[in-house]
VOBALUM-233278 format. One record per residue (C-alpha): residue number from 1; x, y, z. Coordinates in Angstrom, 3 decimals, always signed. Layout:
<setors>
   i        u        v        w
 NUM        X        Y        Z
...
</setors>
This chain:
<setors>
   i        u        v        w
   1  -11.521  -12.188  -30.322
   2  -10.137   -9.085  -31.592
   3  -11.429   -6.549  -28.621
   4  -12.804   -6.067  -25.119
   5  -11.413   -7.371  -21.659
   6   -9.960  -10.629  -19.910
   7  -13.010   -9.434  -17.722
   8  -15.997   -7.025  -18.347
   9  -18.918   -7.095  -15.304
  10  -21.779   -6.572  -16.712
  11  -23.949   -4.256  -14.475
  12  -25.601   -4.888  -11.773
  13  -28.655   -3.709   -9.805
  14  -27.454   -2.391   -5.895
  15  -30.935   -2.734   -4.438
  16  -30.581   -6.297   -4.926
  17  -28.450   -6.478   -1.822
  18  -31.293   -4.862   +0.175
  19  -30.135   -3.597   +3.719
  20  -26.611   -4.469   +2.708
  21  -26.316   -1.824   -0.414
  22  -25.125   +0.897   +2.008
  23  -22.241   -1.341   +3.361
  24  -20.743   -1.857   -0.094
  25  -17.876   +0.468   -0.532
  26  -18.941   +3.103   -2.929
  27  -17.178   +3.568   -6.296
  28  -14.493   +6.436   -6.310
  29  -15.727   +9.836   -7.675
  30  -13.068  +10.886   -9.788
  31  -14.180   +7.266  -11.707
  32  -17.598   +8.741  -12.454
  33  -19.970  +11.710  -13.783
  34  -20.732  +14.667  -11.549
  35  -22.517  +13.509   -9.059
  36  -21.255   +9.699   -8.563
  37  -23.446   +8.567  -11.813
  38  -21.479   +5.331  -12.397
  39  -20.640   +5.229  -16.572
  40  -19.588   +1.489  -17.809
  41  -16.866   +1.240  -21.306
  42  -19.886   -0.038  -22.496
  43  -21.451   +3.255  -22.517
  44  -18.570   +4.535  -24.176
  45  -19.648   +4.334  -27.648
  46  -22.961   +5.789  -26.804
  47  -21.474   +8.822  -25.678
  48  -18.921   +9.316  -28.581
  49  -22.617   +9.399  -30.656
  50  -24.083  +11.944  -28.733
  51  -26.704  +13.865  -28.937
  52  -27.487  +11.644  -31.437
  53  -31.100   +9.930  -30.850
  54  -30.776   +6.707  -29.926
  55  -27.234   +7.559  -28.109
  56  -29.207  +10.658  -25.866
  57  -31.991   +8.247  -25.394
  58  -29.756   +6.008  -23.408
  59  -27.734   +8.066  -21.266
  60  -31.040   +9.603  -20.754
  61  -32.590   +6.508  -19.392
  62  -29.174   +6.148  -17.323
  63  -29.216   +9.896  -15.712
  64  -33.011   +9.316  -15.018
  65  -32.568   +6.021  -12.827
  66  -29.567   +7.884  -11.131
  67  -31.834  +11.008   -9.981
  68  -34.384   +8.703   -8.777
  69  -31.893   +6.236   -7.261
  70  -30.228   +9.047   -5.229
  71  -32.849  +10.715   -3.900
  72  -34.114   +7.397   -2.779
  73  -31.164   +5.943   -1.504
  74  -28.333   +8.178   -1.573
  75  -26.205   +6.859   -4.478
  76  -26.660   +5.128   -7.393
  77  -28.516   +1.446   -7.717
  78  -27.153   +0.728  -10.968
  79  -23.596   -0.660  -10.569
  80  -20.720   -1.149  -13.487
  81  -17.513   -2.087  -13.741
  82  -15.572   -3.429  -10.612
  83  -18.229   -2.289   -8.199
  84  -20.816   -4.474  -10.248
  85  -18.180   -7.456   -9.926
  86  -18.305   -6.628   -5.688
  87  -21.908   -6.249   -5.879
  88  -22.753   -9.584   -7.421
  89  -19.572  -11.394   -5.282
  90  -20.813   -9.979   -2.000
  91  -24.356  -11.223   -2.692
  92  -23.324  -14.473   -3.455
  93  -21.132  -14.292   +0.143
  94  -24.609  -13.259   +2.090
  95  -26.100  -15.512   +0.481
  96  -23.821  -18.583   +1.267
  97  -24.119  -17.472   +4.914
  98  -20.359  -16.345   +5.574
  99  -19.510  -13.981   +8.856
 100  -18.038  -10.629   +7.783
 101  -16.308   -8.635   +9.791
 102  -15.615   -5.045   +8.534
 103  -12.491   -2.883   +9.703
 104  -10.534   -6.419  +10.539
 105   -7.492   -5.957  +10.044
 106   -4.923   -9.077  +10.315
 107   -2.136   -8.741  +12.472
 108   -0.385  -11.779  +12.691
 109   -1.302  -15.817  +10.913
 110   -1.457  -18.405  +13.764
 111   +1.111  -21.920  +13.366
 112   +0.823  -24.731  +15.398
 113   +2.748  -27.839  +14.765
 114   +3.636  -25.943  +11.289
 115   +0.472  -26.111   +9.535
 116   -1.735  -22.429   +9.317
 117   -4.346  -22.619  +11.986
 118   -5.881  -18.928  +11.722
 119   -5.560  -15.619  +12.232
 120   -4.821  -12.897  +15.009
 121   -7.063   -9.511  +13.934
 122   -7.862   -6.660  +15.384
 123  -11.743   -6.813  +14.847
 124  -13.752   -3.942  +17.253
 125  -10.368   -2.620  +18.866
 126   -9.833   -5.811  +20.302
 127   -6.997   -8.453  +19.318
 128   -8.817  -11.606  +18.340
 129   -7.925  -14.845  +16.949
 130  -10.026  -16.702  +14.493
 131   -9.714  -20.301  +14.083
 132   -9.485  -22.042  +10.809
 133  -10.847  -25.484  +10.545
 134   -9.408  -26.225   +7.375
 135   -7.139  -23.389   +6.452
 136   -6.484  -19.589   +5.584
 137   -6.986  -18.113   +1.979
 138   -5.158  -14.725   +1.885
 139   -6.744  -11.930   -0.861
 140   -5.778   -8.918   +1.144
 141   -5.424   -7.080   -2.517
 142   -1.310   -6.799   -2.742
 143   +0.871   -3.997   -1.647
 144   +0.355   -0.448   -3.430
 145   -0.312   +1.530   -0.738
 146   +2.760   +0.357   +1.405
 147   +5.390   +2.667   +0.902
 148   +8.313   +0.254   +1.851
 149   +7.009   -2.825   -0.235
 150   +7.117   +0.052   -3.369
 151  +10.427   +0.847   -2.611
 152  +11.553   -2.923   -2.876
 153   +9.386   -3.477   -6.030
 154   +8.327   -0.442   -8.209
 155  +10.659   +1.684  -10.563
 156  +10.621   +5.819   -9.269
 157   +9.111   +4.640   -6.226
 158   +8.951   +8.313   -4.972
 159   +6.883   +9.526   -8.399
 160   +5.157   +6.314   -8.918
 161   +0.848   +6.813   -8.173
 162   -1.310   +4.106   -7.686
 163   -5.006   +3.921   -8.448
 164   -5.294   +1.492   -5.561
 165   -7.486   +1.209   -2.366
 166   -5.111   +3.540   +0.327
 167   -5.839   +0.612   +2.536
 168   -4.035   -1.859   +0.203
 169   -0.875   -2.016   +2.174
 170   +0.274   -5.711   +1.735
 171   -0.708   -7.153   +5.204
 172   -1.532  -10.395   +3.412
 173   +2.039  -10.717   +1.959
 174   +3.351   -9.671   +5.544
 175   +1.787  -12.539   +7.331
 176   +2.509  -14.562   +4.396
 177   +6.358  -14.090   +4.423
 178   +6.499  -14.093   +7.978
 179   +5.564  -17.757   +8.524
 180   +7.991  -19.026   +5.533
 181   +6.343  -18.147   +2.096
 182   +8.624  -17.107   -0.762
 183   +8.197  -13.876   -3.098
 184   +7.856  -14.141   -6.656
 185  +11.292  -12.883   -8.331
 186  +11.448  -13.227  -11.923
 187   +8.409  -11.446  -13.260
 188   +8.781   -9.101  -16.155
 189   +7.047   -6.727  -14.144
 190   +5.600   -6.153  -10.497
 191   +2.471   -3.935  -11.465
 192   +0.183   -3.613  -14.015
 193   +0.886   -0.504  -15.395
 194   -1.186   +3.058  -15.196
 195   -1.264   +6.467  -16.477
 196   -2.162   +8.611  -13.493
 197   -2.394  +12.274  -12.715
 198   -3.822  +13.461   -9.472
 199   -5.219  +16.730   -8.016
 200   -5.402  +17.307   -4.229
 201   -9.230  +18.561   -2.920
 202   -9.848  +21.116   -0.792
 203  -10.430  +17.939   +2.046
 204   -7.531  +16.721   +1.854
 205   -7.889  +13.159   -0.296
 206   -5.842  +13.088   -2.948
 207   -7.451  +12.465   -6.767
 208   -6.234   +9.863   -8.587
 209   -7.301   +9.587  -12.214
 210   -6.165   +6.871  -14.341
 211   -5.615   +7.526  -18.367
 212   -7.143   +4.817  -19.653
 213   -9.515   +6.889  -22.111
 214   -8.405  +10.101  -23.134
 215   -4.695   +9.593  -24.317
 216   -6.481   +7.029  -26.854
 217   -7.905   +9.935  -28.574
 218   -6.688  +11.731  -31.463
 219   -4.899  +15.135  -31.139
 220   -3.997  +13.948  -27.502
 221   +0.102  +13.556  -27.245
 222   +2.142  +13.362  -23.919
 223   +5.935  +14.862  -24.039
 224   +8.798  +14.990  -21.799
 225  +10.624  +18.077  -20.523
 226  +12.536  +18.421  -24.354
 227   +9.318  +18.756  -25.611
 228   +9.460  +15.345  -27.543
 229   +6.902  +12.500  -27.677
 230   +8.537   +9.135  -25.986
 231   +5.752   +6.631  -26.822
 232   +2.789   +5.283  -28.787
 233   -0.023   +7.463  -25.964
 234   -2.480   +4.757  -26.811
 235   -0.368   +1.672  -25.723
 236   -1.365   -0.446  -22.652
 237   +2.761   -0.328  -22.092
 238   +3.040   +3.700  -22.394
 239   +4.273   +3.638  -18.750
 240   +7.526   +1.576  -19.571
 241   +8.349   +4.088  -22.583
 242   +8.094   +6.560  -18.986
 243  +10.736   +4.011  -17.130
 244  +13.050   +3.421  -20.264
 245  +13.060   +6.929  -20.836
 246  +12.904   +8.564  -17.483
 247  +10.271  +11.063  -18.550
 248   +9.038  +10.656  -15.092
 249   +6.253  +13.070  -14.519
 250   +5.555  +14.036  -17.948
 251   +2.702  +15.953  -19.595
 252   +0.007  +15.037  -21.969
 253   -1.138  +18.039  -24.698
 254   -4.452  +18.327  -26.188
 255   -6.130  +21.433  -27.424
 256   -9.407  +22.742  -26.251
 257  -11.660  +21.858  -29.412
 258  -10.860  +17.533  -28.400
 259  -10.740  +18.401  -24.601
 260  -14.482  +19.359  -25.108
 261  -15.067  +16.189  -26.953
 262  -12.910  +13.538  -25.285
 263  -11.981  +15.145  -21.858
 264   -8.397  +15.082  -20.438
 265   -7.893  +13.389  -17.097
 266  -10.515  +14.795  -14.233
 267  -12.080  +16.980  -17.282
 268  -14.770  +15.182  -18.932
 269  -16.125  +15.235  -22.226
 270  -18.582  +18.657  -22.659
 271  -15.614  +20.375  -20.163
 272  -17.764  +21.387  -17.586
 273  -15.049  +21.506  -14.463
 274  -12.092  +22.898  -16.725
 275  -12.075  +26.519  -15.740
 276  -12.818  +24.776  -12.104
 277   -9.735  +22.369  -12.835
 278   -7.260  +25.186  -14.081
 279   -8.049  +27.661  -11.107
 280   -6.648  +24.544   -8.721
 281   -3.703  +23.982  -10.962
 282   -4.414  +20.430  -12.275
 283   -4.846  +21.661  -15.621
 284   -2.608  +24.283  -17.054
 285   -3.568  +26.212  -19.830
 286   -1.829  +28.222  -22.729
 287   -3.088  +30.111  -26.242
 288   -0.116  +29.678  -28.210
 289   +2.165  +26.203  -27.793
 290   +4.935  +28.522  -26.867
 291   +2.529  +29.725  -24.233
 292   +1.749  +26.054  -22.649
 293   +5.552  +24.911  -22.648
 294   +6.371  +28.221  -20.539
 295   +3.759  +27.332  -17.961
 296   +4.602  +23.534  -18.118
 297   +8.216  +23.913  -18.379
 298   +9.569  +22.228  -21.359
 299  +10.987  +22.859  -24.466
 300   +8.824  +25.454  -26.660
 301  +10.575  +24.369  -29.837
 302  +10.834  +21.084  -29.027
 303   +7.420  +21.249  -28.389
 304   +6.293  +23.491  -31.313
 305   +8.457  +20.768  -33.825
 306   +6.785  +17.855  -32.332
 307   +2.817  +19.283  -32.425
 308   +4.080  +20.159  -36.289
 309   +5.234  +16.092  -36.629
 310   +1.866  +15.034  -35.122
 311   -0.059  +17.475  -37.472
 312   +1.529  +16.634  -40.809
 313   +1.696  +12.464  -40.018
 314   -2.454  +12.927  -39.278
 315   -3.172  +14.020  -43.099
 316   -2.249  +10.163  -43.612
 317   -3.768   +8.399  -40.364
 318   -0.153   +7.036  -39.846
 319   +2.396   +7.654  -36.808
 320   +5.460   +7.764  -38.504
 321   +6.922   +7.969  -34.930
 322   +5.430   +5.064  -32.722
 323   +2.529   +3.723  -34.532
 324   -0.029   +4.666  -32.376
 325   -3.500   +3.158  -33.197
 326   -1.745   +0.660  -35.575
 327   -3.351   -1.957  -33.464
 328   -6.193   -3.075  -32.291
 329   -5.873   -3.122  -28.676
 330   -5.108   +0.291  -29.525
 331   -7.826   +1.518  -31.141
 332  -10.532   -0.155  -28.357
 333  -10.698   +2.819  -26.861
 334  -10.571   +5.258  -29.768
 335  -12.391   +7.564  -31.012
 336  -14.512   +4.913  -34.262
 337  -16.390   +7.446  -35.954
 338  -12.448   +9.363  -36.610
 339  -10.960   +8.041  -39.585
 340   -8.849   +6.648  -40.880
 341   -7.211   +6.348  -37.637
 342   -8.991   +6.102  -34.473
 343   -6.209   +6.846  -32.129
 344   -4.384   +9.478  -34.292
 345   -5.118  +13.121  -35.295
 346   -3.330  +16.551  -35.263
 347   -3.174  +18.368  -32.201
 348   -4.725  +21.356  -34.112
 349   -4.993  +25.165  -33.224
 350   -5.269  +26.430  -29.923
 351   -5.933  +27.177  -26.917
 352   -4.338  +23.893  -25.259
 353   -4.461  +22.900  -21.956
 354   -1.783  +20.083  -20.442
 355   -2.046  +17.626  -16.934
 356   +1.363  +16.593  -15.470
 357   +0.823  +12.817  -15.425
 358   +2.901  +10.178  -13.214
 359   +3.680   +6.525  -13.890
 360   +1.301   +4.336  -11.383
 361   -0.360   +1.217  -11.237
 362   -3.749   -0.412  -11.095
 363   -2.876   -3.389   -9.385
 364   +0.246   -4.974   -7.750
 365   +1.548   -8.114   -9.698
 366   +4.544   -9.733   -7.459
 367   +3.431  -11.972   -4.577
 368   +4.087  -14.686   -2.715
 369   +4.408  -18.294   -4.725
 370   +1.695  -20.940   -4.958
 371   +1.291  -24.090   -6.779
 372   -1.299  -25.075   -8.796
 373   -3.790  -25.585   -6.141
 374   -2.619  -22.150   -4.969
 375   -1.174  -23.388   -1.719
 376   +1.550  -20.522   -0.632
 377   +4.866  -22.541   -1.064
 378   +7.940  -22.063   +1.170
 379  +11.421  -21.826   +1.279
 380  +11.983  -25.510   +0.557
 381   +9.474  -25.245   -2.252
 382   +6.623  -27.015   -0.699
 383   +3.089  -25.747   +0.177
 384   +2.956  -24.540   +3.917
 385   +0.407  -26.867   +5.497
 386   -2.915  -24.640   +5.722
 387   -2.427  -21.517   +3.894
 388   -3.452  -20.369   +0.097
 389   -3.199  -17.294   -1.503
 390   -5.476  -15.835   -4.115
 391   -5.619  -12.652   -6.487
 392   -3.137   -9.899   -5.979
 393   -1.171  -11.814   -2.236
 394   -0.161  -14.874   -5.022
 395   +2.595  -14.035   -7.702
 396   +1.004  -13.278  -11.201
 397   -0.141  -15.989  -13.257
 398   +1.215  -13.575  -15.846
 399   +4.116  -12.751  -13.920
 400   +3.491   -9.506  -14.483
 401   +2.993   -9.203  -18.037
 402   -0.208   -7.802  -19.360
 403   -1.690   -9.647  -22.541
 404   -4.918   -7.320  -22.030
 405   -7.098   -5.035  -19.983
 406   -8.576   -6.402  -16.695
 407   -5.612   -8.878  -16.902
 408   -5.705   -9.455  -13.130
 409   -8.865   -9.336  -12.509
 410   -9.672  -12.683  -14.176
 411   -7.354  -14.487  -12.779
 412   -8.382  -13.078   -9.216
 413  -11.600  -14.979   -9.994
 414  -10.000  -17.901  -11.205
 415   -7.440  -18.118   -8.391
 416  -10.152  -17.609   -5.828
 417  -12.197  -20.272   -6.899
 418   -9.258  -22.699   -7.421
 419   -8.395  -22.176   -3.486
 420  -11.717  -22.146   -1.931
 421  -12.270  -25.481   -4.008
 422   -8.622  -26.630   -2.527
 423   -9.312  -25.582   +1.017
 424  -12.959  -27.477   +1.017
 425  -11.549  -30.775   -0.401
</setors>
């Protein structure tokens, strides 16, 4: 297979969780179109074709159910992506009869005899233990949001973003390590990897956008304080070319012409919000390239020399620097109808606009050990009697490096089933 994902949900209708739709968490908003419309990759191409007939005719149908849907029911019914994945998962929980309790956080695992008995929770205010007959699966969603744990783990710690839940803050791992288990040491990373800028709203929460689309896209380059490219922008590794190089925040450049077509960061393709998004400082904004490194501070002639390398290596489709789009997990998310390279084009005249962009993560990659029934193993090595780990609490299958997008995912799935199937026999 020469595209796609280790995992793509396909999507999925809310309103088949009937009374329950409102209790599933609701997708983040800097993730979708104005409004909370939820757009899936696979919509992707459609929208590169617009307003091309058959192309308009399905986001059409797409907007349409989402104007209904939400002044039905508040939000959107049709579900894509990861919230499809929760959609159809929680379903299949109601559905199998389990207890859920929401806002439960675990405080503490409980050993008796040395063999994982249950948990101690704070579940309505109140400190309660819950008894495991057979044992405890932890899938608390790793560590990103625990500031300590990222100190320990992740490169520029202080700089680094992640896309992550604010309420992933490791207390799986905690209660993991804290009755024996082991940390993973020898990955080749402890994160997946991702491009992230972020904007602060007027209520406080803090924007996080992940790159995964624009930098892709032709004309778009991202430079370091001299001005100078670092990396091949389309790469699902870009954010170790930050590390190795310590162009930690950097910028990515793309005039105003393909910031209309392909968006940068919180501005979408059409550039509705830009003027919106420059006013609050996310985006800055210059005529001239000399104009855009003063407000950005970098290099202008670094900058200037480097726009001119882009421009004259796009007559030929080739990056004579870092190869971008040279393969094909490169050009996924390209622009197909730009030839002869779907990643790589000149940045072109101005005006330009720039977003300061940080390295961050989608998920968390170093856990705590399991075997291959994903029992959480010990100091000595063995499993600790009655406790398993799944997804992002167990050490990466991959340990830690990325063969393809949704590379955790997948395995999340996988690991989850292998446990529950463990636990039961």
């Amino acid at each position: 297979m020469h595209e796609g994902r280790l995992l793509a949900p396909a999507e999925y209708d809310g309103k088949q969780l009937g009374p329950h739709f409102d209790s599933l968490s609701k997708p983040r908003q800097e993730f979708n179109a104005p409004g909370g419309m939820m757009i899936d990759l696979f919509d992707l191409p459609y929208i590169a074709r617009l307003p091309r007939p058959g192309a308009l005719w399905h986001m059409a149908k797409i907007a349409i159910r989402f104007a209904r849907d939400k002044k039905k029911l508040g939000r959107g019914s049709r579900l894509t992506m990861g919230t499809a994945l929760m959609g159809r998962l929680y379903r299949s929980v109601l559905d199998a009869g389990a207890d859920l309790y929401a806002d439960a956080q675990v405080e503490q695992l409980l050993v008796e005899g040395g063999r994982v008995t249950g948990v101690v929770a704070t579940i309505g205010g109140k400190e309660t233990q819950v008894l495991a007959s057979k044992g405890v699966i932890l899938a608390a969603g790793g560590f990103s949001a625990n500031e300590q744990m990222r100190k320990e783990y992740i490169p520029f710690a202080e700089q680094h973003v992640s896309i992550l839940p604010y309420e992933n803050t490791g207390d799986g791992i905690k209660a993991a390590t804290a009755s024996g288990a082991v940390m993973g040491a020898d990955n080749h990373a402890n994160a997946v990897w991702a491009v992230v800028s972020k904007r602060k709203r007027d209520d406080g929460y803090v924007e996080r956008y992940a790159h995964l689309i624009d930098m892709s896209k032709p004309g778009c380059i991202a430079v370091g304080d001299d001005g100078k490219r670092f990396g091949n922008e389309a790469s699902v590794h870009f954010v170790e070319d930050m590390h190795l190089t310590g162009n930690v925040p950097s910028w990515i450049i793309s005039n105003a012409k393909n910031v209309k077509k392909y968006g940068l960061g919180l501005s979408l393709p059409g550039g509705g919000n830009t003027k919106k998004l420059v006013t609050s400082g996310y985006l800055k904004t210059g005529k001239t390239l000399a104009e855009l490194a003063a407000q950005i501070g970098v290099d202008a002639a670094g900058l200037e020399a480097t726009a001119a390398k882009v421009n004259a290596d796009a007559a030929t489709g080739k990056d004579s620097a870092f190869g971008k789009g040279d393969t094909l997990i490169d050009q996924e998310i390209g622009d197909p109808n730009h030839a002869p390279n779907p990643c790589f084009g000149p940045v072109g005249d101005g005006p330009y606009y720039a977003v300061q962009i940080f390295p961050g993560d989608g998920s968390t990659t170093v856990g705590v050990k399991i075997d291959s029934q994903c029992r959480v193993k010990g100091e000595d090595g063995k499993p600790i009697p009655g406790l398993w780990a799944a997804g992002l609490d167990a050490n990466s299958i991959w340990q830690g490096k990325s063969p393809a997008h949704g590379c955790n995912v997948g395995p999340a799935l996988v690991t989850g089933f292998i446990a529950g199937r463990s636990v039961a026999g």
